[in-house]
N, C-alpha and C positions, 0 to 999 in steps of 0.2 A: 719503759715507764719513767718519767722524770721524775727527780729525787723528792724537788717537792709535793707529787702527787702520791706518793709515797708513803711521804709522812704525815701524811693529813690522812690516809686511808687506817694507819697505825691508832692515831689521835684524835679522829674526827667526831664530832657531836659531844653528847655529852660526857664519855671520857675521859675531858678534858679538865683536865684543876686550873686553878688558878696559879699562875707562874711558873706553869710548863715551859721549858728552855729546850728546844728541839736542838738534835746533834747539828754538826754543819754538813753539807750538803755540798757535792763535787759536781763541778761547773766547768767544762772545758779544759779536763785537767787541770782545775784549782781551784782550791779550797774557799766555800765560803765560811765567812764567821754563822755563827747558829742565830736564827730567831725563836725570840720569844712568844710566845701565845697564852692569853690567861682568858680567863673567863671573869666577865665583871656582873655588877648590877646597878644599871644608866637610871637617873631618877628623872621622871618625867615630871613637868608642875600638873599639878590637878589627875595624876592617871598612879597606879601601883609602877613601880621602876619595870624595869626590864632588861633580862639578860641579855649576852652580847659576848663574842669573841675580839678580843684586842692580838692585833699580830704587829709585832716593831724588832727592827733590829735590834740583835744583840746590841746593849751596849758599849761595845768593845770598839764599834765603828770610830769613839771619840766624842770626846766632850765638843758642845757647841755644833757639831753636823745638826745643819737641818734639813729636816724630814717633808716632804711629802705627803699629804695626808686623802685617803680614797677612803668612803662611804660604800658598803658593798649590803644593797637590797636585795635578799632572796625571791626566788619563784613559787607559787603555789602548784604544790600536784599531788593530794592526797596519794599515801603510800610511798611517795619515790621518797629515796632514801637522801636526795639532795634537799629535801622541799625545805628548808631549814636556814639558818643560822650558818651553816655547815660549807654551801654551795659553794662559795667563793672565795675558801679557806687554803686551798693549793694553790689559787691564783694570789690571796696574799701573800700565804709563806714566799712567792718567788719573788712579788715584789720586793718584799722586805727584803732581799737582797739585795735590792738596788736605793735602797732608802728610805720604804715608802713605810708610813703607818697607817694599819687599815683596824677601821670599827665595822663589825658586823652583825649587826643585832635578831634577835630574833623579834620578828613582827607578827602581828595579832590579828589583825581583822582583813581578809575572810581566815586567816586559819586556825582561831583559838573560837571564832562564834560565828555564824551566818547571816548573810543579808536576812533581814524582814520585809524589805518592799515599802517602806515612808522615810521619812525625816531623819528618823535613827539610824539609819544607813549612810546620809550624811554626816549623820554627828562619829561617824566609827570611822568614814575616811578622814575627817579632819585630827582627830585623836590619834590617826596613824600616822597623819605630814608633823603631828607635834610628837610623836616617837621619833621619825625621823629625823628632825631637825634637833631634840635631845643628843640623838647619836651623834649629829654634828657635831653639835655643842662639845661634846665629850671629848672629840677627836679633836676639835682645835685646839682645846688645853689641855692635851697629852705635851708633855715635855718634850721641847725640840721640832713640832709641828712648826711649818713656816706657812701663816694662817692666809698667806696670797695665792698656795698650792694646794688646794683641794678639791676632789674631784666627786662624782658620786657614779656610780656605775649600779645597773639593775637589770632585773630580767622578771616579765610577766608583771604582776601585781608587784611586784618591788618594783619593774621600771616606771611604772603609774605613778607609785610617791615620788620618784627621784623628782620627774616631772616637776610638780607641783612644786616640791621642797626650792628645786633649781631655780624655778621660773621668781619667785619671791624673796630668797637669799644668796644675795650679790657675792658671798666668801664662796659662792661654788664656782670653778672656774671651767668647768669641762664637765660630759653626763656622756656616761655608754646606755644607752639604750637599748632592749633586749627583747623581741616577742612582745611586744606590748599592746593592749588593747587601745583604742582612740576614746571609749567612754565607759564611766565605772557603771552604768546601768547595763550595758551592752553584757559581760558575761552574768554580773548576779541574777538579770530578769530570765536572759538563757537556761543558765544550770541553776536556779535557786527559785525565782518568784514565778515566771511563767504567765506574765502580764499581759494583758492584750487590749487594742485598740485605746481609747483617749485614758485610762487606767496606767497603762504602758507610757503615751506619751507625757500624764505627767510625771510619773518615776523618773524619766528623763532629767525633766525639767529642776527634778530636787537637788541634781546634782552638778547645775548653774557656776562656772567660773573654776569650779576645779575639776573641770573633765581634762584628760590629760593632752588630749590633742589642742586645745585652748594655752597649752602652758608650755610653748617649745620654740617660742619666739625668740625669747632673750640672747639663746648662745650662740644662733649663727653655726659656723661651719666647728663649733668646738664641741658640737654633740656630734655621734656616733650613733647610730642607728645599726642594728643589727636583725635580720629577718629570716627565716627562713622559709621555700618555696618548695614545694607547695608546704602549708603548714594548715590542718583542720581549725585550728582557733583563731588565727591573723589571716583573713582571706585579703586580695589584693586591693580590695575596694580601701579596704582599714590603712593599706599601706599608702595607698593614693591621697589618705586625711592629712597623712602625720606630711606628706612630701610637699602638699600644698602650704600646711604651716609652717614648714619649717626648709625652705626649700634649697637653703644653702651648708644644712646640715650635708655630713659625711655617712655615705648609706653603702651598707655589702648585704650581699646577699645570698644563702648558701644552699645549695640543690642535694646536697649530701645529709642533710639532718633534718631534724623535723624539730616541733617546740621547745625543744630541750636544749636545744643549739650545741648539744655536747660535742665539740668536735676540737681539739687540737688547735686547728685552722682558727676558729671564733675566737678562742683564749690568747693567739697571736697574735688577733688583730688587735686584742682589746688592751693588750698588754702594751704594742706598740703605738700607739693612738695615745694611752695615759702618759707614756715615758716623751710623747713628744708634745701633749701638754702642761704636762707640770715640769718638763727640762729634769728630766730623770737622767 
């Protein structure tokens, strides 16, 4: 088990204080300096703040090193113990070894309230891309952030914000993509509202310009796509959306796992893809 999976498993969720200094962590026979991990509270305009994990190098790296900075949107999976804030916190801690500062917030809608099936549904996805883009915010003026290296990585309903956040602010320079759905009505009407015929198609319709497969144009081959095959939620028609728009993105695909992409393998790809976009 790698050191930093480890120690997120020790410290993971809520657990965690503000201004945890994790020990350091042996790398190939040496020693790294220790990262920091706090728990903050990001203030949104017009919404209550929201919590969030901040992971940065030890200070010890040296005054003036700059950083790297990665956005890391969780998945939705009622009960899994990942579904959280939480998910992407082994994969910081090891960035943070390498440089990087990551904000991981926890997000609200669908997992704090449920679709309804009108308008309000859109006003919950746009109140989520302005969480998101908060957490940016956040992360670009962490101290030592060099604000031309930042990335956003997500999986499921967090790769859906990344999307959107990406497609409209230019400081994101690269997006991993994870399991992701092509339209926000596509799962709420499935598992929530249960809409049918011209009812259904206007639900669609409410969610006009930020569907996420609309929003993957911008990055070109610096998005990352990640899928897995066969997968009960992402059937391959959804994967043919995202390929069409975005056709010169970076796509793998993995036959070993299913929606949760939990595999070792995933976490390599996505670690090496960030380290050779942001020049880690």
């Amino acid at each position: 088990m790698k050191a930093a999976r480890w120690v997120a498993a020790v410290v993971s969720g809520a657990a965690l204080v503000a201004g945890t200094m994790l020990p350091a962590t042996s790398r190939g026979g040496q020693e790294s300096n220790g990262v920091q991990v706090e728990t903050v509270r990001i203030a949104v305009p017009g919404q209550a703040a929201m919590t969030a994990f901040v992971v940065r190098p030890d200070g010890r790296r040296g005054n003036g090193h700059r950083f790297a900075g990665v956005l890391y949107l969780h998945w939705f999976e009622p009960g899994h113990a990942s579904a959280d804030s939480s998910e992407f916190l082994a994969e910081a801690i090891e960035l943070a070894d390498r440089g990087v500062v990551s904000v991981l917030p926890q997000q609200r809608f669908p997992w704090a309230f449920d679709p309804v099936g009108d308008q309000r549904d859109r006003t919950a996805v746009s109140n989520g891309v302005a969480d998101a883009r908060a957490a940016l915010d956040y992360l670009a003026r962490q101290e030592g952030v060099d604000r031309s290296r930042l990335a956003i990585a997500g999986h499921d309903y967090g790769a859906m914000y990344a999307t959107v956040l990406a497609q409209a602010d230019r400081r994101v320079k690269a997006t991993v993509l994870v399991a992701l759905d092509a339209r926000w009505a596509n799962w709420f009407n499935m598992f929530w509202i249960g809409l049918e015929g011209p009812a259904e198609a206007a639900y669609f319709a409410v969610f006009a310009g930020l569907d996420p497969v609309d929003n993957v144009s911008r990055l070109g081959a610096r998005q990352l796509f990640q899928w897995s095959d066969p997968d009960f939620f992402i059937p391959a028609a959804i994967r043919a959306q995202f390929a069409a728009a975005a056709p010169n993105a970076i796509v793998k695909t993995y036959t070993r796992t299913d929606h949760s992409l939990d595999l070792t393998t995933t976490e390599s790809n996505r670690i090496a893809f960030l380290a050779t976009q942001l020049g880690l």
